[in-house]
C-alpha positions as CSV (number, residue, x, y, z in Angstrom):
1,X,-75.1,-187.3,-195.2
2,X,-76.4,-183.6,-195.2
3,X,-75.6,-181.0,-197.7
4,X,-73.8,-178.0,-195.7
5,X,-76.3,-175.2,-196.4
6,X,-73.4,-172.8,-197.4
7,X,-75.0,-171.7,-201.2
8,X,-77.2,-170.1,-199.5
9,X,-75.3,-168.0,-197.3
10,X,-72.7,-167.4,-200.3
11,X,-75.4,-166.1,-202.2
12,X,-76.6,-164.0,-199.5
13,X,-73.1,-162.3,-198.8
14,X,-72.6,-162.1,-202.5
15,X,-75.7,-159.5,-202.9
16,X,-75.3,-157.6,-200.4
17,X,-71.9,-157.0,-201.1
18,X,-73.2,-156.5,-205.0
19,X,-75.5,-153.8,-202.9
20,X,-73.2,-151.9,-200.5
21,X,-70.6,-151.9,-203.7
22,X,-73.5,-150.1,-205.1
23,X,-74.6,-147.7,-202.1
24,X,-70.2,-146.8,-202.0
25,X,-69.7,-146.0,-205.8
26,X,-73.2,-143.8,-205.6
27,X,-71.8,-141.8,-202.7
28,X,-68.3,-141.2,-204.8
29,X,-70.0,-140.4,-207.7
30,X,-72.9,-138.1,-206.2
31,X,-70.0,-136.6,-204.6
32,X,-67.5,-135.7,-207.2
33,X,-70.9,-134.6,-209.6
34,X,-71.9,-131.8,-206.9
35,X,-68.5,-130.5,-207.5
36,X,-69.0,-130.6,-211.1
37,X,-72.5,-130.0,-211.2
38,X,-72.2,-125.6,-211.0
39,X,-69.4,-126.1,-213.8
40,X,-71.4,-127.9,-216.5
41,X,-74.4,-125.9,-215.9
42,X,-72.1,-123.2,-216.5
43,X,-71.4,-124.1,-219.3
44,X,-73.9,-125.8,-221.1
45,X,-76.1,-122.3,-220.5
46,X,-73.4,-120.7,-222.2
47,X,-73.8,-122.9,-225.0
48,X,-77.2,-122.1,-224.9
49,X,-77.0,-118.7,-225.1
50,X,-74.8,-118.7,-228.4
51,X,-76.5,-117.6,-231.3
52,X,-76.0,-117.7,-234.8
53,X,-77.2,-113.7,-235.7
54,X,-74.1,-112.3,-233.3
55,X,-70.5,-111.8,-234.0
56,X,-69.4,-111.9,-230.7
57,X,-66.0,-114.2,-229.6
58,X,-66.2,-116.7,-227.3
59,X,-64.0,-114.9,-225.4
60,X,-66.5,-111.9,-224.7
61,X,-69.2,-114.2,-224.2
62,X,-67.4,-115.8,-221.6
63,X,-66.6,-112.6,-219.9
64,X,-70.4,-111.5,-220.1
65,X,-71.5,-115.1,-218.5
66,X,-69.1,-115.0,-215.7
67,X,-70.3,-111.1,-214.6
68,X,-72.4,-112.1,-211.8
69,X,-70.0,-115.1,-210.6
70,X,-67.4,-111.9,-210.4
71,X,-69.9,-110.0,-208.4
72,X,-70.7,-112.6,-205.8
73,X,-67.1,-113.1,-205.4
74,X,-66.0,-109.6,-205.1
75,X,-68.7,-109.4,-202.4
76,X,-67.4,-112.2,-199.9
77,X,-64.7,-110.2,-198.0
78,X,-64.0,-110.9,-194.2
79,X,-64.4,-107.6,-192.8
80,X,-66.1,-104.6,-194.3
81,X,-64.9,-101.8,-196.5
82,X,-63.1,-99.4,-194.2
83,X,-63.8,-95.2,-194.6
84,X,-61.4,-93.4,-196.8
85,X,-60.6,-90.5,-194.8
86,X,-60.1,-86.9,-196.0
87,X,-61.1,-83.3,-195.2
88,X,-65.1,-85.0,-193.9
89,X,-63.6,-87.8,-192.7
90,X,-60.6,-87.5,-190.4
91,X,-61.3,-89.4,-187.7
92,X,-63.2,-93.0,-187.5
93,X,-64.2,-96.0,-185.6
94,X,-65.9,-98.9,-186.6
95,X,-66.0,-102.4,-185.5
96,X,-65.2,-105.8,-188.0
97,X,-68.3,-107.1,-188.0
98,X,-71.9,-105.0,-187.8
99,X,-73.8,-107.3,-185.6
100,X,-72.3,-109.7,-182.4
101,X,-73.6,-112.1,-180.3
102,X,-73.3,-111.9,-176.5
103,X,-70.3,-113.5,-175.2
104,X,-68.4,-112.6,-178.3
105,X,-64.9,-110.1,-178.9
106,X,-65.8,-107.4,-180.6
107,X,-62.7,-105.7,-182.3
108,X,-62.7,-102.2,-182.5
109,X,-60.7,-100.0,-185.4
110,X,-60.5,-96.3,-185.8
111,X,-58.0,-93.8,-188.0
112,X,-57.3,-90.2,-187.3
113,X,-55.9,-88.5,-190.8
114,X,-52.9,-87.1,-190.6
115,X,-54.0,-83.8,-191.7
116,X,-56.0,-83.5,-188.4
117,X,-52.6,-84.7,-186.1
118,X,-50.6,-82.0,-187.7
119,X,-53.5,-79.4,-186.6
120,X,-53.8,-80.5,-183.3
121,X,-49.6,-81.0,-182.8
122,X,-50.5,-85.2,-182.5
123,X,-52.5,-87.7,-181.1
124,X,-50.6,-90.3,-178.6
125,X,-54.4,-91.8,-177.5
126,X,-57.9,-92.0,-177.9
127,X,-60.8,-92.2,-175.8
128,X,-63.4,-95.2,-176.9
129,X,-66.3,-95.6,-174.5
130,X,-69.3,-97.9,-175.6
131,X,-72.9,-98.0,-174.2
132,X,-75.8,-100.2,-174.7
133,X,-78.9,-99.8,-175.8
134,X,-80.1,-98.7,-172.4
135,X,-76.8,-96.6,-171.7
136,X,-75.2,-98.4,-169.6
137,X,-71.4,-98.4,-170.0
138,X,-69.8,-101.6,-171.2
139,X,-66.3,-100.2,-172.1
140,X,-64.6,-97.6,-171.4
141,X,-60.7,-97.0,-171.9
142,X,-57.7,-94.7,-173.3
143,X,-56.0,-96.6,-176.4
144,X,-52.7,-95.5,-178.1
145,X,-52.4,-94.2,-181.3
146,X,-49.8,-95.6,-183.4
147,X,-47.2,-93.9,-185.6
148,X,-50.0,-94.2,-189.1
149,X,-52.8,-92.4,-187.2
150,X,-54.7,-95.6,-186.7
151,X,-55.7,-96.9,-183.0
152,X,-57.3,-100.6,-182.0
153,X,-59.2,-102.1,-179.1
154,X,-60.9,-105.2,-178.5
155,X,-63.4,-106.6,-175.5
156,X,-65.4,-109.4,-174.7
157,X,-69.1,-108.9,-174.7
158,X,-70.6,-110.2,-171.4
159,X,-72.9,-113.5,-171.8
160,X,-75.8,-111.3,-170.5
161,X,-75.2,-108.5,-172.9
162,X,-78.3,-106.2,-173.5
163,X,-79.6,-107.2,-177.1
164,X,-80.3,-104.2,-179.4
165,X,-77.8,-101.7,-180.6
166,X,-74.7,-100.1,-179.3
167,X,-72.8,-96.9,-179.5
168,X,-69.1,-96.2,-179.8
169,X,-67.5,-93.0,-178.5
170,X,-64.0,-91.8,-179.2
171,X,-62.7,-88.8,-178.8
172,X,-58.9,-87.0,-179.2
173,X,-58.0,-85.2,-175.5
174,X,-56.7,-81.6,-176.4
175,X,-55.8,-78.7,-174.0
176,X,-58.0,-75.8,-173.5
177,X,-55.6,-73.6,-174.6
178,X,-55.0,-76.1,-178.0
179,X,-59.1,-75.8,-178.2
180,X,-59.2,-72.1,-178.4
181,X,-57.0,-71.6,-181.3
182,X,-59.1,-74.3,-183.4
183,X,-61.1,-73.6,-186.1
184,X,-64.8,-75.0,-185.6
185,X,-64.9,-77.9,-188.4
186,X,-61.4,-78.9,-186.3
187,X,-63.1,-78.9,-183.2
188,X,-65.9,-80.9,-184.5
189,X,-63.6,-83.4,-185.5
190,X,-61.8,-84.1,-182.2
191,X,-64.9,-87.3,-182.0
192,X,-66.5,-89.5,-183.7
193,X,-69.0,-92.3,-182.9
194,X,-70.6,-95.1,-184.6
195,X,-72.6,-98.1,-183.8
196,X,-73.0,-102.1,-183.9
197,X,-75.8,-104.9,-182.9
198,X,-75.7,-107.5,-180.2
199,X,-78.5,-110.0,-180.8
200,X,-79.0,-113.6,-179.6
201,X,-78.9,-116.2,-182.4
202,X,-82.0,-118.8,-183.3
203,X,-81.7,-122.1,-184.2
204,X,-83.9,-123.7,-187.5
205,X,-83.4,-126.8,-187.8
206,X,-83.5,-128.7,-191.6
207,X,-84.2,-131.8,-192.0
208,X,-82.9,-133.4,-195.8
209,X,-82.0,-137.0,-196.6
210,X,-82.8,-138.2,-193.1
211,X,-80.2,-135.8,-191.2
212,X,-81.4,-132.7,-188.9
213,X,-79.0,-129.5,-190.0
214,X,-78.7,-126.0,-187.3
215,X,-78.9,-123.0,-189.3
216,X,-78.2,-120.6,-186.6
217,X,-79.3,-117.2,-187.5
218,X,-78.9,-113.8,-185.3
219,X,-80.8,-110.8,-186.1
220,X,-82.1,-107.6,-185.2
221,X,-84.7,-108.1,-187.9
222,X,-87.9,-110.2,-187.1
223,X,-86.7,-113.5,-188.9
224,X,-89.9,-115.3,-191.1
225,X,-90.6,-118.3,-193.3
226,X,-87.4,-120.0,-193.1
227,X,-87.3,-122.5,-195.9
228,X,-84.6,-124.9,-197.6
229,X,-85.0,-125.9,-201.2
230,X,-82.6,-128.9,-201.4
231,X,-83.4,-129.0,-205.0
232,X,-82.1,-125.4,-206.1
233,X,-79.7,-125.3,-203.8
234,X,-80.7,-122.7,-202.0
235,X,-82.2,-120.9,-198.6
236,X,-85.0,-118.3,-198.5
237,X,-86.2,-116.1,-195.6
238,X,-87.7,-113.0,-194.8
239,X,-86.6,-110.2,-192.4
240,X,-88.7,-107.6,-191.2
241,X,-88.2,-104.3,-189.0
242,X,-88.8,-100.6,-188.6
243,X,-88.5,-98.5,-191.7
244,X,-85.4,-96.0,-191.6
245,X,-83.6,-98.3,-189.6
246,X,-80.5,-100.3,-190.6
247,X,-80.9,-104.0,-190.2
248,X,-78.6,-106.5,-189.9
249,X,-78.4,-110.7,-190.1
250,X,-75.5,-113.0,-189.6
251,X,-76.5,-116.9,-190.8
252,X,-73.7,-119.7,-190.1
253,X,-74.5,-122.2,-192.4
254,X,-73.0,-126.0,-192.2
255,X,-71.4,-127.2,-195.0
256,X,-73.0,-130.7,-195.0
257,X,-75.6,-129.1,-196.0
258,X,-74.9,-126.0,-198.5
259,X,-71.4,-125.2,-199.0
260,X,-69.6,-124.0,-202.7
261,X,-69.5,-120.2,-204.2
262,X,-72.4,-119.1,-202.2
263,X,-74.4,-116.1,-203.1
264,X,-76.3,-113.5,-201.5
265,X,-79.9,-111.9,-203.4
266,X,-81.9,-109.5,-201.9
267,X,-85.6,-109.2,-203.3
268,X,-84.3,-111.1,-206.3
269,X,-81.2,-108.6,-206.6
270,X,-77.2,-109.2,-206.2
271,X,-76.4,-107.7,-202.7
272,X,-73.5,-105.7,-202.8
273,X,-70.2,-105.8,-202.5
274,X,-70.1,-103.6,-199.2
275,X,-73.5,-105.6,-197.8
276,X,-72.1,-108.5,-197.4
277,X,-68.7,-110.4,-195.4
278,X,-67.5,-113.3,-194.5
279,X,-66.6,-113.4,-190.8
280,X,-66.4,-117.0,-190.4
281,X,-65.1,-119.9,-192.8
282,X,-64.7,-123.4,-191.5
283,X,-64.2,-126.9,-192.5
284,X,-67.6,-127.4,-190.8
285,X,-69.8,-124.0,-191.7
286,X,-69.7,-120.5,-192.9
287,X,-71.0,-117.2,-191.7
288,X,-72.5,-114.6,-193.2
289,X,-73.6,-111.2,-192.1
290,X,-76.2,-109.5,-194.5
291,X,-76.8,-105.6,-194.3
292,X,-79.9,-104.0,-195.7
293,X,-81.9,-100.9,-195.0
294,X,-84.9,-101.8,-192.5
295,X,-88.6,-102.4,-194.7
296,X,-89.5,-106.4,-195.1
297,X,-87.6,-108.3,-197.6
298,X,-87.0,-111.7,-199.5
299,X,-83.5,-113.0,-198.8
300,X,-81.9,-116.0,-200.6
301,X,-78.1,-117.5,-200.0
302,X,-77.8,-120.3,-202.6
303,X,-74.6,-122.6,-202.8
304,X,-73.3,-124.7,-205.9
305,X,-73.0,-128.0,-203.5
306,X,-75.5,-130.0,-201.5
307,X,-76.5,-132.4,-199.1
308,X,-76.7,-135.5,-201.5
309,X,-79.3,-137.2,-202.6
310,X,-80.8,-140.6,-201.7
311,X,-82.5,-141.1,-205.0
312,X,-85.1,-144.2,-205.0
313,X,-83.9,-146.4,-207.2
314,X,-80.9,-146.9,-204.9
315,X,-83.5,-147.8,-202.5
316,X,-85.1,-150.3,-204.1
317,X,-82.3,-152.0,-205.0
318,X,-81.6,-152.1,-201.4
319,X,-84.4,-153.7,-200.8
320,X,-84.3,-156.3,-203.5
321,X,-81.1,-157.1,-201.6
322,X,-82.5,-157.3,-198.9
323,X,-85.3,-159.8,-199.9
324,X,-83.3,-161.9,-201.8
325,X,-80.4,-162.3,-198.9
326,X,-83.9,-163.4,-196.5
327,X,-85.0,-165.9,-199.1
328,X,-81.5,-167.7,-199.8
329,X,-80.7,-168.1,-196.1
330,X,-84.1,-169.8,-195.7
331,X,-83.0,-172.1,-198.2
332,X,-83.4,-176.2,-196.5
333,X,-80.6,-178.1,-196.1
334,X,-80.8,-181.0,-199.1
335,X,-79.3,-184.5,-198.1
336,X,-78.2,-187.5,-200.0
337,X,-77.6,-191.2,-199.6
């Protein structure tokens, strides 16, 4: 009678469960050491750095080590610093974010100090009126001023929007009569303007560990030599524009493939704190928007997590498994009397 062939098979389905056991506790591990990974570097450079000629605690060494970690977290804000206003500064408008992509809301904020409402007898609303870059008019309403001097509005760029930069107008409505018995710096201050960028966003596509990543970048700088170094964790990139001109690039990045304390550096320096925000933060990606004054420079964003690794002894094992389950279910059926 024959021999049922089933050692074979058992052997088979042993390995490559021995394998995919393997492939699962690699993909924990890799996992939970990305988290730990920025930590123990941390720490093992502060280690590094102790030395036996200085005095200093552990304490203040500590405090030293974690100076620019403070800096790049100080930095990461959603919305940008707004103006402090006084005698030069009595009435602004700004917008959230410096740069916008058509179709988006743009949310508009302004203060008038209460200094200048006194002088004037009050302010119940505002004029905002914004133009494109060609001058056409793409909002234009009264807004009321609330009881704290400050005033908000909000609109939704058109999908066709005119790329390039845009003005905002405000001004406070006062009677001629009021007007005459101004003195000029009052006068002056009865408007105020400033500006943001519509630009369409570009697509660059990463490929690392055999998956295709959309960084999708928006600019009103000329965007060049894109690059992701999977093995420091970071992105590098190059923007370019007219000198004396303020540029401006927001970068949404997916978290499956750099996510963690990110960082900013601009030709190799800390951007600052009022340079940088964080509009958007996701489960799935996070934007930033970068500020810088217009010449060509070097930008870098690095995280402290990765897309994992798919090292090659994990593939070779893979394929010994692979082998081996082909040769035991070749194996011929034995028979005995």
């Amino acid at each position: 009678m024959y021999l049922i062939r089933a050692s074979g098979i058992i052997m088979a389905s042993v390995l490559f469960s021995l394998c995919l056991s393997s492939i699962i506790s690699y993909s924990i591990n890799s996992a939970y050491a990305l988290e730990v990974d920025a930590e123990v570097k941390a720490k093992v450079g502060s280690e590094d750095k102790t030395s036996s000629e200085d005095q200093v605690s552990m304490e203040d060494k500590t405090d030293v080590s974690m100076k620019d970690e403070s800096k790049n977290k100080s930095m990461m804000k959603s919305s940008y610093q707004k103006i402090v206003l006084d005698s030069k500064n009595s009435f602004v408008i700004n917008t959230e974010q410096h740069l916008y992509n058509p179709g988006e809301e743009v949310q508009v904020q302004g203060s008038i100090w209460s200094n200048l409402i006194s002088q004037i007898g009050g302010a119940d609303s505002v004029k905002i009126q914004i133009v494109d870059n060609k001058g056409a008019i793409v909002y234009d309403d009264d807004v009321q001023v609330s009881n704290d001097g400050t005033f908000s509005a909000s609109f939704v760029l058109p999908a066709d929007s005119q790329k390039g930069a845009y003005t905002i107008k405000s001004n406070i409505d006062v009677s001629a009569d009021l007007l005459g018995t101004l003195t000029i710096d009052a006068q002056s201050n009865l408007q105020t303007s400033s500006k943001f960028v519509v630009a369409n966003g570009e697509a660059f596509v990463v490929k690392a560990e055999r998956k295709s990543f959309n960084v999708n970048i928006a600019s009103n700088s000329n965007i060049d030599n894109f690059e992701f170094k999977q093995d420091q964790k970071k992105m590098t990139f190059t923007v370019e524009g007219e000198s004396g001109t303020q540029g401006v690039t927001k970068i949404t990045v997916p978290k499956a493939m750099l996510s963690g304390e990110m960082s900013v550096m601009i030709d190799g320096k800390i951007a600052s704190s009022n340079d940088v925000i964080i509009p958007s933060d996701t489960e799935a990606e996070t934007t930033l928007e970068i500020n810088y004054h217009h010449s060509m420079h070097t930008i870098d964003i690095t995280g402290t997590n990765v897309v994992p690794e798919f090292p090659q002894s994990l593939i070779i094992v893979m394929a010994i498994g692979s082998v081996a389950a082909a040769v035991f279910s070749r194996t011929r059926i034995s028979y005995i009397q």
